[in-house]
Structures are given as C-alpha cells and as structure tokens.
C-alpha positions in Angstrom: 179.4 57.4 -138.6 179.6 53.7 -139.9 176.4 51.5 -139.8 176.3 48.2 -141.3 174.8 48.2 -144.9 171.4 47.4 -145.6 170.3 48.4 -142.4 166.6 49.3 -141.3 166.2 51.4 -138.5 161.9 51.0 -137.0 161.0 53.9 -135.1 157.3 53.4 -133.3 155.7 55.7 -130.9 152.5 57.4 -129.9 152.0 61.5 -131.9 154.3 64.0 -130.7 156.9 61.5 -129.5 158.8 63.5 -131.9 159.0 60.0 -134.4 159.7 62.5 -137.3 162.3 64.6 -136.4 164.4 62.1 -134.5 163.9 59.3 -137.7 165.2 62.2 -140.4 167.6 63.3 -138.1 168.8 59.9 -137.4 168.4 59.2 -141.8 170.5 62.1 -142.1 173.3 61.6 -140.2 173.7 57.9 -141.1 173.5 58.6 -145.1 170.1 56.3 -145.1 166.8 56.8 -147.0 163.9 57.9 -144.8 160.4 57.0 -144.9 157.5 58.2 -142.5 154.6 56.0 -143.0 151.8 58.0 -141.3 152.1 60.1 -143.5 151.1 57.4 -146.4 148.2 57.5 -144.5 147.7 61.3 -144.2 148.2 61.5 -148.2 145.3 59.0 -148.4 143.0 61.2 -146.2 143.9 64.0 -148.4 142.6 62.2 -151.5 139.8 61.4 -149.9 138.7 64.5 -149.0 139.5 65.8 -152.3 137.7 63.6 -154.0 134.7 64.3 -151.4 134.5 60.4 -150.0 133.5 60.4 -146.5 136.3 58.8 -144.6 134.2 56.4 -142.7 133.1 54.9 -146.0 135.6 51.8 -145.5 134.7 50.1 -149.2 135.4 53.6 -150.9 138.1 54.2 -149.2 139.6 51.2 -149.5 139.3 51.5 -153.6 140.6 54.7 -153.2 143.8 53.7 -151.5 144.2 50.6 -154.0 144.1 52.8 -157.1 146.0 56.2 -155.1 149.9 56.4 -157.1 151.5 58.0 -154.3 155.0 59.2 -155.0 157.9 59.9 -152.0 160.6 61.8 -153.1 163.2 62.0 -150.3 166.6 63.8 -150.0 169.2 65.0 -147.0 166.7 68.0 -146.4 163.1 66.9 -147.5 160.3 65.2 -148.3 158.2 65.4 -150.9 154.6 63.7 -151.3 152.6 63.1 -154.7 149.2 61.5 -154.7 147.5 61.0 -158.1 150.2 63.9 -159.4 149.0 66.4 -156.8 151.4 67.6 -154.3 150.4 67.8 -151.1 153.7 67.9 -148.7 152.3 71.0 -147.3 148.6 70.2 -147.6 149.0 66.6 -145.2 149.7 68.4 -142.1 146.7 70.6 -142.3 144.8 70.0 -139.0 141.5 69.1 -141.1 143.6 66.1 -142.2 144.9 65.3 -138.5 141.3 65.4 -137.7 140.1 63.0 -140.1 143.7 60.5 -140.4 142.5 58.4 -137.8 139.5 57.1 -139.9 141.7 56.1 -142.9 144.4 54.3 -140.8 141.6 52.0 -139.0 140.5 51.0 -142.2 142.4 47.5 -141.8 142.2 47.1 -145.7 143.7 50.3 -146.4 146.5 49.5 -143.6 147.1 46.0 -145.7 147.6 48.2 -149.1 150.1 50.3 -147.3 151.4 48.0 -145.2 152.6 46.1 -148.7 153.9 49.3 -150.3 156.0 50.1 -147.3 157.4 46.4 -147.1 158.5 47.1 -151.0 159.7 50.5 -150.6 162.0 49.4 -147.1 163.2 46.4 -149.4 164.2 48.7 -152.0 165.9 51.0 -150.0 167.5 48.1 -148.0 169.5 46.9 -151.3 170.6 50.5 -151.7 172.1 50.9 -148.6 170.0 51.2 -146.0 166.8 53.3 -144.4 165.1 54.4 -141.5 161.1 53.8 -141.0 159.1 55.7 -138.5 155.2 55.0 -138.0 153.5 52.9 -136.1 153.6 49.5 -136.3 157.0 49.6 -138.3 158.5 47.5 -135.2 155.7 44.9 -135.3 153.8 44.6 -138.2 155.7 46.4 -141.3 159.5 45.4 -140.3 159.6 43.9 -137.5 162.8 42.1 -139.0 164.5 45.6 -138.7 168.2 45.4 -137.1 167.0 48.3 -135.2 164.2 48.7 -133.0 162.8 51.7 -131.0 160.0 52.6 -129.2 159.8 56.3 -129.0 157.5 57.6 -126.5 157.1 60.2 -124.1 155.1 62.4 -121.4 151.5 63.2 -122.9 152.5 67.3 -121.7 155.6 66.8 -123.4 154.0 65.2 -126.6 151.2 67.9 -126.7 153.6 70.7 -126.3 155.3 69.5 -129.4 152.5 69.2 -131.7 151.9 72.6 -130.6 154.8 73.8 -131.4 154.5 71.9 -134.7 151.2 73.3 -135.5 152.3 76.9 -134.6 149.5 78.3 -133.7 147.5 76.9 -136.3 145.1 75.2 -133.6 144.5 75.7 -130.0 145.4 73.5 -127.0 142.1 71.6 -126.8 141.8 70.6 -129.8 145.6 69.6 -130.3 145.1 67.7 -127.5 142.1 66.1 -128.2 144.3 65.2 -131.7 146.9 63.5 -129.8 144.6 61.5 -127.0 141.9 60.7 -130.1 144.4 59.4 -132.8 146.5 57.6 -130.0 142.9 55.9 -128.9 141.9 55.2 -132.1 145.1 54.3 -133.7 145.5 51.6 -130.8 142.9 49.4 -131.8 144.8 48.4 -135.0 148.3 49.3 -134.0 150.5 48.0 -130.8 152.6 51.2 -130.3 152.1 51.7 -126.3 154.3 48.9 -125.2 157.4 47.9 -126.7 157.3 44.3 -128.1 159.9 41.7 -127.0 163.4 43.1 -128.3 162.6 46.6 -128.9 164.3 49.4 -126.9 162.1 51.8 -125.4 163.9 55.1 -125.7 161.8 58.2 -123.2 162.7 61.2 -125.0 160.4 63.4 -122.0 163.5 65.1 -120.6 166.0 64.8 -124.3 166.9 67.1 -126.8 166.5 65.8 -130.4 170.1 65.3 -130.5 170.2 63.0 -127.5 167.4 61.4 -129.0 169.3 61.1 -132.4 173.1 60.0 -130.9 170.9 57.5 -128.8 169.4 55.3 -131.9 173.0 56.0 -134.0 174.5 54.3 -130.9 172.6 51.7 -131.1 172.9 51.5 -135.5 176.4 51.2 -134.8 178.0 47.8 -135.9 179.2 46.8 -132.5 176.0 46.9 -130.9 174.2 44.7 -133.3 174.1 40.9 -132.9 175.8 39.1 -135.3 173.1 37.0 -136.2 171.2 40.3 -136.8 173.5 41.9 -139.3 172.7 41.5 -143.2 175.0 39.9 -145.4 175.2 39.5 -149.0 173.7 36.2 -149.8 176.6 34.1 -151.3 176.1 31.1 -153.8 176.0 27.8 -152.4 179.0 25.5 -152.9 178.7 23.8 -156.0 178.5 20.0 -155.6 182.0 17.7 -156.5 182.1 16.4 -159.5 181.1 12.4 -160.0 183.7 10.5 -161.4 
C-alpha cells in the first residue's frame, strides 16, 4: 500500500483500546518502523524494581531514568527491549510491572527524559522512511506534528476483556480491572488521552476487528487523504541569489 514517505502515524488511547496490536499491525503492513512508548515507561519500572527503588521516589527515579540505556530493536514480527543490557521484552508485561507503571509515568521528569528520546527516535525513523507511534500523549505532546492522528478508544467491557485476554489468565478480573480504571485515572493527570484534541480522528474500535481497525488508519495513511500542506517534502536549497554585475 503506498503512504507518503516520512510519515508518522500517532496512535493515543486509554489500556486495552488495543493501541498495540492495531499500531504494529498498521507498521507492518505499511513497511514503517514501530515504536510503543508505554512501554519505555514499563522498561523503566522494571529497572526500578530491579534495582529495589521504590517507584514513588520521584528524585531516584528520575536519576534512574536519566542514566537507563534502553535499547528497541524492532522488526516485521517483534520487539525487542534492553535496559542497562538486560532484556526484558517478556519481563515488562508482568502484572507486578502494570501495577507499579503508573507511578513512573507520573513522574513528569521522567516523562520529559522519554518524551525527548521518543522525539529523537520518531525523527530518526522519519528520515528512514517513516514510523508509527502508539502511547499516550504521542498526538499531543510527543508528535503532535504527526501527518496522522488517531484516538483509539473503546468500551471499558471491551477494553477489560482484552487485557484479559492479553494477560491470559495471569490475573483475575478485579484486579485487571482495577489495572485498566487505576492507570487510566492516574495516567490522566499528566496525559490528555480521553478526548481527541482538535484534528485528531477518534476511531471506536468497541464493535471492530483488528483488521477493521488496521484498513481504517492505512485509509487514512494513504496519500490522498492527507492535506497537502501536511505531507513532508525533502527540504530543497534555496535559490541562489543573481549575480551583481
């Protein structure tokens, strides 16, 4: 499918909107790079816990995140995340880590560390080709220059389901829920992600497949569909001056 080069695609959305799966789907079918930005901040609550630092400690954490090398290796099938040479890709989605995520991504200097590595890593990817960026605040805060978009939200039943579903039986309803309605709470006091902002699309993907979801935001990737004043373009040199005589 063509999309215009260099383009970012911003996902938002509350948990279990299904962000992740529709943003890698989307990555994937477009040729771009992919990024999912909460989990940055899940990597971070990994360390911290590793390192025994009580999340609410905001100045530790903090000098935790500013020294944390996290590496993101993506391809067409997965990610892959480093912190400090560890990997956890496995070990971020542990529910101890959903429990305690919340805490790290409030911590507004933490959220101004990552916020700059994700502006560096979307302009990176941007000059080689393209990406798509779910999290957030990616429409707002992080990219909100993006030529796409999206607000990705749905029923809380429907949302819950999912991170059941994604959990697989690793924690029971309550406390999934109490995951999603906590870190949606929390998350909001740092983070617009419950009403689109002016010129994003809110897409309800309640009553969608993942595919519908995905040929949805591809529609809109699609060169027709962006406004021309919207669409990168190589910067070209400036017209050199006539000559005096």
């Amino acid at each position: 499918m063509k999309h215009v080069n260099g383009l970012v695609i911003a996902i938002d959305g509350p948990s279990g909107s299904g962000k992740s799966s529709t943003a890698r789907g989307v990555a994937r079918r477009l040729g771009l790079a992919y990024l999912d930005t909460g989990a940055m901040y899940r990597a971070i609550t990994w360390l911290a816990l590793h390192e025994g630092i009580d999340p609410v400690d905001t100045d530790a954490i903090a000098a935790l995140a500013a020294d944390a090398e996290l590496e993101i290796d993506d391809d067409s099938t997965a990610t892959v995340f480093r912190i400090n040479g560890h990997d956890v890709t496995a070990a971020i989605r542990e529910p101890r880590i959903s429990e305690n995520v919340s805490r790290i991504a409030t911590n507004l200097r933490v959220r101004d560390i990552l916020v700059a590595d994700q502006q560096r890593r979307i302009t990176e990817a941007r000059a080689s080709g393209g990406i798509v960026v779910e999290g957030r605040d990616i429409t707002t805060v992080v990219a909100p220059e993006s030529e796409v978009r999206v607000l990705l939200v749905a029923d809380p039943e429907a949302r819950i389901a999912r991170r059941e579903a994604e959990l697989a039986g690793a924690a029971d309803t309550a406390a999934v829920t109490d995951q999603v309605v906590r870190r949606d709470r929390d998350d909001s006091t740092v983070a617009a992600f419950t009403e689109a902002a002016e010129g994003v699309t809110v897409v309800d993907s309640t009553h969608m497949g993942l595919d519908e979801v995905i040929d949805r935001i591809c529609t809109m990737a699609d060169p027709a569909s962006i406004p021309l004043s919207e669409t990168p373009s190589p910067e070209t040199p400036s017209p050199e001056p006539p000559d005096k005589e």
